[in-house]
Each structure stands twice: as C-alpha cells, then as structure tokens.
C-alpha positions as CSV (number, residue, x, y, z in Angstrom):
1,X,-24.3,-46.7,-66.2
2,X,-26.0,-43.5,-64.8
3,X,-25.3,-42.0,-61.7
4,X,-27.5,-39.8,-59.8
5,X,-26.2,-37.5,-56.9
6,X,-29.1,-35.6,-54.6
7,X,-28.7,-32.5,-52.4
8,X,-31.1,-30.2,-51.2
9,X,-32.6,-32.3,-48.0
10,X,-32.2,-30.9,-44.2
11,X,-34.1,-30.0,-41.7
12,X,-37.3,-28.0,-41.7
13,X,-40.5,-26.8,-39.5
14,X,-44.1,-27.9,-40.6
15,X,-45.7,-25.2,-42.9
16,X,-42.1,-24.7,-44.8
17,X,-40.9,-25.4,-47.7
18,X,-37.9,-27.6,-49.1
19,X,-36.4,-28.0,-52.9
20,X,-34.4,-31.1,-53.1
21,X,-32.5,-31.9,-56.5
22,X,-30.4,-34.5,-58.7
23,X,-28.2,-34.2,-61.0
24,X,-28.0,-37.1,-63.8
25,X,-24.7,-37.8,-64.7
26,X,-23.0,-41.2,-67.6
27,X,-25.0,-43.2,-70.2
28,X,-28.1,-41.0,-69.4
29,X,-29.5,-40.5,-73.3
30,X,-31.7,-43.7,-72.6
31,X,-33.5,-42.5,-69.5
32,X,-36.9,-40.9,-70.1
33,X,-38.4,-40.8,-66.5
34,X,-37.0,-39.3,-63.7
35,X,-38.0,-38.5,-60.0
36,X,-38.4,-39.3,-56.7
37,X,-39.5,-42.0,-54.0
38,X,-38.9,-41.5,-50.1
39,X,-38.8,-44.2,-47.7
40,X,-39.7,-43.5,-43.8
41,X,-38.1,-45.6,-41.0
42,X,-40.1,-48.9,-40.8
43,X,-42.1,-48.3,-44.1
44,X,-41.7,-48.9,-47.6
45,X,-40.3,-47.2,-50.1
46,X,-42.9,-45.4,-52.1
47,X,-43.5,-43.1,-55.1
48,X,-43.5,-39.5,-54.3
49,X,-43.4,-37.7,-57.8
50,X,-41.9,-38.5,-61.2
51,X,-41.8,-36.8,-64.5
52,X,-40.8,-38.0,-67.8
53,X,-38.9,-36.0,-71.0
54,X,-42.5,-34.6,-72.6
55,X,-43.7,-33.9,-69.0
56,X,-45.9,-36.2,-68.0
57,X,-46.1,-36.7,-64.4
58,X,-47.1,-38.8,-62.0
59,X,-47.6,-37.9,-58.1
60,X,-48.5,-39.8,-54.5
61,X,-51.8,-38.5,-53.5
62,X,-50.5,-37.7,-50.1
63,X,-48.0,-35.0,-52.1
64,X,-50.7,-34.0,-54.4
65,X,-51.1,-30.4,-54.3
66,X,-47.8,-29.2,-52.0
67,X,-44.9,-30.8,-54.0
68,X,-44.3,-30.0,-57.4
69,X,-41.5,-31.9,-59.6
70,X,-39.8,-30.5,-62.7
71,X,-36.8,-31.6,-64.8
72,X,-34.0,-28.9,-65.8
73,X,-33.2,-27.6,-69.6
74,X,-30.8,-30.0,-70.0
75,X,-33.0,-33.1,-68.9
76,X,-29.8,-34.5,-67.0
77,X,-31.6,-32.5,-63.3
78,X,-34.7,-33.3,-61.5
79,X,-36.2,-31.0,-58.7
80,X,-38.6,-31.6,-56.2
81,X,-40.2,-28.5,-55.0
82,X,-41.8,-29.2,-51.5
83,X,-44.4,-26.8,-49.8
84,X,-46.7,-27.4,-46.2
85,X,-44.7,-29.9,-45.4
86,X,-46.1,-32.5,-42.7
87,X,-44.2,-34.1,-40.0
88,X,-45.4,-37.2,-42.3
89,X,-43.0,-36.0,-44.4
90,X,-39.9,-37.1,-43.0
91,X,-37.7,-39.5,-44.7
92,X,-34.9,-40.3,-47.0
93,X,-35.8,-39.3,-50.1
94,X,-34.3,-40.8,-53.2
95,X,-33.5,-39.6,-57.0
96,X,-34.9,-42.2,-59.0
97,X,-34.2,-42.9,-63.1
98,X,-35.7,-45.0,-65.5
99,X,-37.4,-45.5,-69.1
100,X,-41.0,-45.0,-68.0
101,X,-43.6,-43.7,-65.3
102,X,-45.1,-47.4,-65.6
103,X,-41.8,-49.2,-64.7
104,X,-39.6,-49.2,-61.7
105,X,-37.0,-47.2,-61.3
106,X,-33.8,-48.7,-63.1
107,X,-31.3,-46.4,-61.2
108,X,-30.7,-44.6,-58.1
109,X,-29.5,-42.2,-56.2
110,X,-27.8,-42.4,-52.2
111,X,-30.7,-40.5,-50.7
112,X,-30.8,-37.3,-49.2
113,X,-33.1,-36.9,-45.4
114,X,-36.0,-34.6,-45.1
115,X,-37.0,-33.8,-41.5
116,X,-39.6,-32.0,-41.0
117,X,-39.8,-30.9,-36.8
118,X,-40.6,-28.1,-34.7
C-alpha cells in the first residue's frame, strides 16, 4: 500500500502564487507517475499536472504555463508550484500515484483546498 499525505493548500489572492506538496510514504518502489488532479464544487475531478520518474510530464491546458510540477531527490515527494492563479482555480486538490501518465491514478491522497479570493 502507499500512502500519500498533502500540505501546502490555503488561501490566496488572484495574481499569487501557491506550492502545494506530497509526500509518498509504504510500498512506493512500484509507482512511476505521480501528481496532481483538483476537483471544484459541482465538477469533476480532472488532471492538473503529473510527472513520472525520468520526467516526463503531462499538464491541463488551463494550468499550462502558471503551474509547474516537480518530484523531490528521493522520488518519494511531488510539488506543485502554482503562479497567477485564477479564481478558477479553487478547489481540493489531490496528490495522485500511479504506474503511468496514461493510466489512472492507483492511489490517493485526502486533498488539500486551494482558494483563491480577494
């Protein structure tokens, strides 16, 4: 089993900029993608950015641009690096593991919420 524990989320005025991360903790030798989806009330959750072990990545085009995502040395952390943030922004946003960009996410984290407000 993995478990996945985010931190990092708060509130935040549009323009700013927010770094949430996760730390990968257990049976973690098997997971080669890691990254993050964010689910807004009344809408699905989607894909914001993921990243696998070599460093290929894979990012929503609504993100593309402001948010960068990066895994520690240890490959066991993920970090999402938010900048301009939009009001659209604001939502729970989840640590996600798994063994590749192409397949969902096999493990996940509590969720951590972004709001972004004046």
């Amino acid at each position: 089993q993995v478990q996945l524990v985010e931190s990092g989320g708060g509130l935040v005025q549009p323009g700013g900029s927010l770094r949430l991360s996760c730390a990968a903790s257990g049976i973690t030798f098997r997971i080669n993608a890691m990254g993050w989806y964010r689910q807004a009330p009344g809408k699905q959750r989607e894909l914001v950015a993921a990243i696998t072990t070599g460093g290929n990545t894979n990012f929503a085009d609504s993100v593309k641009g402001r948010f960068t995502v990066y895994r520690g040395s240890t490959k066991r952390t993920v970090y999402l690096q938010m900048n301009s943030l939009k009001p659209e922004d604001t939502a729970v946003y989840y640590c996600s593991a798994g063994f590749s960009l192409s397949t969902p996410p096999d493990y996940w984290g509590q969720g951590t919420q972004v709001t972004v407000s004046s």
